[in-house]
C-alpha positions in Angstrom: -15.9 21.8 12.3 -15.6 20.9 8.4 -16.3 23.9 6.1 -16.1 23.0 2.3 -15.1 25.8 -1.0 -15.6 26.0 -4.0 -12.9 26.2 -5.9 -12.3 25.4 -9.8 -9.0 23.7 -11.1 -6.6 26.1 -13.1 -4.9 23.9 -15.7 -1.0 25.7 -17.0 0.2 24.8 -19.5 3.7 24.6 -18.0 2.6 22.2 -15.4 0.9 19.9 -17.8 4.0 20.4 -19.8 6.4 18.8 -17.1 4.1 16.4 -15.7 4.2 14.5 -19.5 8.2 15.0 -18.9 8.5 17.7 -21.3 11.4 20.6 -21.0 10.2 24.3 -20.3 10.1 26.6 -22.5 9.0 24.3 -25.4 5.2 23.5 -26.9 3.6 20.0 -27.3 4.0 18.5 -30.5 0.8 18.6 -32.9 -0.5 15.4 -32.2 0.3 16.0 -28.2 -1.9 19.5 -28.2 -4.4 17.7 -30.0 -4.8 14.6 -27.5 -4.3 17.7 -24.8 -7.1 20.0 -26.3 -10.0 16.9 -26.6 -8.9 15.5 -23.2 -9.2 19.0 -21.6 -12.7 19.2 -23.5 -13.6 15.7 -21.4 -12.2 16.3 -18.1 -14.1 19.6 -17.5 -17.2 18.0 -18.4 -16.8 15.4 -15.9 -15.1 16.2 -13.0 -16.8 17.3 -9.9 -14.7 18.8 -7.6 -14.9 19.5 -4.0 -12.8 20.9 -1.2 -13.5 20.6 2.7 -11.4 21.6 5.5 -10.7 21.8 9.0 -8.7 24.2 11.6 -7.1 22.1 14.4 -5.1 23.5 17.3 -2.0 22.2 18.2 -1.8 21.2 21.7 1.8 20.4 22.0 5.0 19.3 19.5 7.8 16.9 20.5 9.8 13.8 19.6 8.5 14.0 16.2 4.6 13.9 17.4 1.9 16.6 16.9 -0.8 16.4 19.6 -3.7 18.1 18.4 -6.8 19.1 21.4 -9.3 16.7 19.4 -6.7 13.6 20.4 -5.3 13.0 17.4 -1.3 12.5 17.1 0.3 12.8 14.1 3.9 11.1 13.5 6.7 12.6 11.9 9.9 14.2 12.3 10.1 16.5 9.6 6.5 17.7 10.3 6.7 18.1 13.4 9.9 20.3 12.7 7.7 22.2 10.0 4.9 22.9 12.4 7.8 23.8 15.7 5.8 27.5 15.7 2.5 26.7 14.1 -0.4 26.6 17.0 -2.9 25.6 14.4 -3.1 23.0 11.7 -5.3 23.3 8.6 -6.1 20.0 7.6 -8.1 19.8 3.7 -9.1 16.9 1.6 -9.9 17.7 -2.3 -10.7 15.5 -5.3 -11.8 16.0 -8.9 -14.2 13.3 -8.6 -14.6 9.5 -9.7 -15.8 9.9 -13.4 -12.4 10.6 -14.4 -11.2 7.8 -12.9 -13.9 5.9 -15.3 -12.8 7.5 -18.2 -8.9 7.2 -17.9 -10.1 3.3 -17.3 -12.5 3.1 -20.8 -9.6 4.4 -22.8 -6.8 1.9 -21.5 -9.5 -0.8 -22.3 -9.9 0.3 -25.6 -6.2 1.0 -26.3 -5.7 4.3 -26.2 -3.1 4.2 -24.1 -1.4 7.6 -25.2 -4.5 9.4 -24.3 -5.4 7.8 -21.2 -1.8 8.7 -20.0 -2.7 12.5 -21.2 -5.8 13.0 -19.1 -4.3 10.6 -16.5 -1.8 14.2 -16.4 -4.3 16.4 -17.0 -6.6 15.1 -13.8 -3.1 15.2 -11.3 -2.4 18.8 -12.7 -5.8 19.8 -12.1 -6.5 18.4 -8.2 -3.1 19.7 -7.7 -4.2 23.1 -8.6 -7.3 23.1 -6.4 -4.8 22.0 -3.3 -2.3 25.0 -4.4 -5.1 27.8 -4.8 -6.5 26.8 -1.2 -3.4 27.4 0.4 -3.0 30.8 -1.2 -6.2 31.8 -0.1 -5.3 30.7 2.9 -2.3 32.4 3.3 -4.0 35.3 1.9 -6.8 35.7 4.8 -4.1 34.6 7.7 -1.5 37.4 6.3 -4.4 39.8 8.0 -4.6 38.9 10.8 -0.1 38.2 10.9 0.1 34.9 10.6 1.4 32.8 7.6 1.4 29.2 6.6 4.1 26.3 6.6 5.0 24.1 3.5 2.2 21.6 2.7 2.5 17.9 3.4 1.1 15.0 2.3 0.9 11.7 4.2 3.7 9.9 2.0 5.3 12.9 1.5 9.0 12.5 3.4 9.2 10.8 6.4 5.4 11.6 7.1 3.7 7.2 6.4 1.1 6.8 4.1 -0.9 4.6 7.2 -1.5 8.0 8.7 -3.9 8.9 6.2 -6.3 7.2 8.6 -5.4 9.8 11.7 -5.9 12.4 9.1 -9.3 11.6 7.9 -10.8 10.9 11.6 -10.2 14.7 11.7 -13.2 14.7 9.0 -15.5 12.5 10.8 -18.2 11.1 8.3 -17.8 13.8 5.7 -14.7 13.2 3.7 -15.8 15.1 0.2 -16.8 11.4 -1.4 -13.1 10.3 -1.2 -12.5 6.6 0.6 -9.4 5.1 1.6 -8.6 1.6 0.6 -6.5 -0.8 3.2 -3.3 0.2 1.7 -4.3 3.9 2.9 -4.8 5.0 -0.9 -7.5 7.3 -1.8 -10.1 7.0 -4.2 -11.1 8.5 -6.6 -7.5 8.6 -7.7 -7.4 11.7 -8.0 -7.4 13.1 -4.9 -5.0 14.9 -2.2 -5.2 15.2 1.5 -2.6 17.6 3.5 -2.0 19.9 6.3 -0.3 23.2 6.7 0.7 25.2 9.3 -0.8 28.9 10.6 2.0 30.2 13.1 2.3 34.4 14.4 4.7 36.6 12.5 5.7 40.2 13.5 6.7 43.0 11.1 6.8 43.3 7.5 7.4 39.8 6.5 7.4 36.1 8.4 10.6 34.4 8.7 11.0 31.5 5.8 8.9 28.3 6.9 11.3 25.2 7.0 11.6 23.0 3.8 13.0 19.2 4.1 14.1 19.6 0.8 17.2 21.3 1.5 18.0 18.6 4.1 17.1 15.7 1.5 20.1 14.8 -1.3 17.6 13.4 -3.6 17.7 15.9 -6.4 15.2 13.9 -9.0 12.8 14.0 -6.5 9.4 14.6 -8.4 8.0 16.4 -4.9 11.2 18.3 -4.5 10.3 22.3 -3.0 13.9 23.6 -3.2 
């Protein structure tokens, strides 16, 4: 069953900061908070966002496959590995909406290409957001009843392939939150994020770390990178 929630995007300043490649602990420029400031102004106004979600249980894990009840199989190594304890999957699709999209467009075509590349950031920070405040709550509710959550991954994300965005959104039927996917398995609107978590048992004060590829992975510059 798909339940949507509302939930509003939290802009920080920190993680608008990096994602326009600046260095923490330092401000924008003047002209940067003033591009930052109107563009915030327009993306509230027009963004729409929306959450749904679905909890899936795992029927069985091995050689890099997750075999849900439904019959969907998922392919990936490091997944699978991620999800080795989880008996259910939480599976969640979220967007900001298509107007941005339109408005990040308007401005290229009129040459504003400084700003278009600021709310281009400030749209990615916010549906990022959204994703990172579901999984809290998540975590929050399943803490009560001792379970906890894995990492989130994407379909992209490590060795997990961008075609099994498709196997992910059958899990959604015809309700997908307004978000399509294009042949390439891309979503629009652009901004937009699909993923899955983990919920696996825990006893005693505290669960035991979930597993992160990124320790595995040597690629330190790694945008993605969790460790």
């Amino acid at each position: 069953m798909t339940h949507s929630l509302p939930i509003h995007p939290i802009i920080m300043k920190e993680d608008l900061l990096e994602r326009l490649g600046g260095k923490k602990g330092r401000g924008f420029s003047r002209s940067v908070r003033s591009k930052v400031q109107s563009s915030a102004r327009t993306l509230y106004t027009l963004m729409n966002p929306r959450l749904i979600f679905t909890k899936e249980r795992i029927k069985k894990i091995e050689r890099g496959r997750i075999y849900l009840h439904n019959g969907v199989t998922l392919k990936s190594p490091k997944l699978s590995r991620a999800l080795h304890d989880s008996e259910e999957l939480i599976c969640f699709l979220t967007t900001i909406g298509k107007e941005i999209d339109f408005e990040i467009n308007r401005v290229v075509r009129k040459g504003r290409v400084s700003r278009a590349f600021v709310m281009d950031a400030l749209g990615s920070v916010a549906v990022e957001s959204i994703a990172e405040q579901f999984q809290r709550r998540m975590e929050d509710k399943y803490s009560e009843h001792d379970m906890a959550v894995t990492l989130r991954f994407s379909p992209g994300y490590c060795d997990w392939p961008i075609r099994e965005q498709r196997n992910l959104f059958r899990l959604f039927d015809s309700n997908t939150a307004g978000i399509e996917l294009t042949d390439s398995c891309l979503m629009m609107p652009r901004k937009s994020i699909s993923a899955v978590f983990g919920l696996y048992p825990f006893s005693g004060d505290s669960a035991h770390p979930p597993y992160n590829p990124c320790v595995d992975c040597p690629k330190s510059d790694c945008p993605s990178r969790r460790a």
